[in-house]
C-alpha positions, 0 to 999 in steps of 0.5 A: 793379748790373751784372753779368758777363752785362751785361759780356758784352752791354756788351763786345758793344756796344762791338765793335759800335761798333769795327766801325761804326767801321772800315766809315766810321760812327759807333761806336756798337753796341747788343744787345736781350736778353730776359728769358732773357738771348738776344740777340734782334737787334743793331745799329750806327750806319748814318748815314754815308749821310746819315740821322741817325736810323739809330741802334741803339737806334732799330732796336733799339725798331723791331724790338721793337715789331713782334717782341716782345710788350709783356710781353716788351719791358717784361722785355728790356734793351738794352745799348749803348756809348752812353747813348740820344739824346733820340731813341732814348730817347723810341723806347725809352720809347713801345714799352715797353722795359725795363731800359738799361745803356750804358758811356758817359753823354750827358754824357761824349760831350758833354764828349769832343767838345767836348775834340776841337773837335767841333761840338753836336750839332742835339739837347741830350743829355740824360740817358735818365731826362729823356726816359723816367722809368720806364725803369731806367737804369745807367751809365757802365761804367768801362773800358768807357767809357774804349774807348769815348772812344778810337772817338770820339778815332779818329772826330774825332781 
């Protein structure tokens, strides 16, 4: 059940993925939180130079596992305006993270782009819980997916 300190995280994320947005990216924003609930580091989507791999929630397992304990990992949640790729979730799953909480599905981006003409992605989105089935998952968020559909209206419009 989401809750409103994961509003709050969620509304994070999304701003974050409003500001990768306006830098020229692609808005995507995610927020790692411990177990006390602090955010611990946070980040957006960097691959307009070309690195498609520079997601936030790839970062975001990167950080983890080199400054978090694996008890501490396993106890944190990672917040994010977009549900894991097959990437990041595989990321996400292999350190050991915890909980995830995203305000859109896979499955409503696919159907977004698809609607604005977008091309399929190189990789199938598939839902996180296919890639990692340990990891508790919750989303889509309603609104909060709804702001997220009109970053990406702006992004392909």
């Amino acid at each position: 059940m989401v809750d409103d300190a994961d509003l709050t995280h969620l509304r994070r994320c999304v701003a974050l993925a409003r500001a990768a947005l306006e830098a020229g990216d692609e808005p995507f924003g995610s927020v790692l939180v411990d177990a006390e609930g602090r955010v611990r580091f946070e980040d957006s989507n960097h691959v307009a130079g070309g690195d498609a791999t520079r997601h936030p929630e790839f970062a975001i397992a990167r950080w983890a596992a080199q400054h978090m304990t694996p008890e501490e990992r396993a106890a944190a949640t990672v917040y994010t305006s977009g549900e894991h790729c097959p990437m990041c979730a595989a990321a996400h799953g292999w350190v050991g993270l915890g909980r995830i909480v995203y305000a859109s599905s896979s499955t409503q981006l696919a159907s977004w782009l698809a609607e604005l003409g977008v091309p399929p992605a190189p990789v199938r989105a598939l839902p996180v819980t296919e890639i990692a089935p340990g990891v508790p998952v919750e989303g889509p968020v309603p609104g909060l997916d709804e702001e997220v559909r009109e970053l990406h209206r702006r992004l392909h419009g």
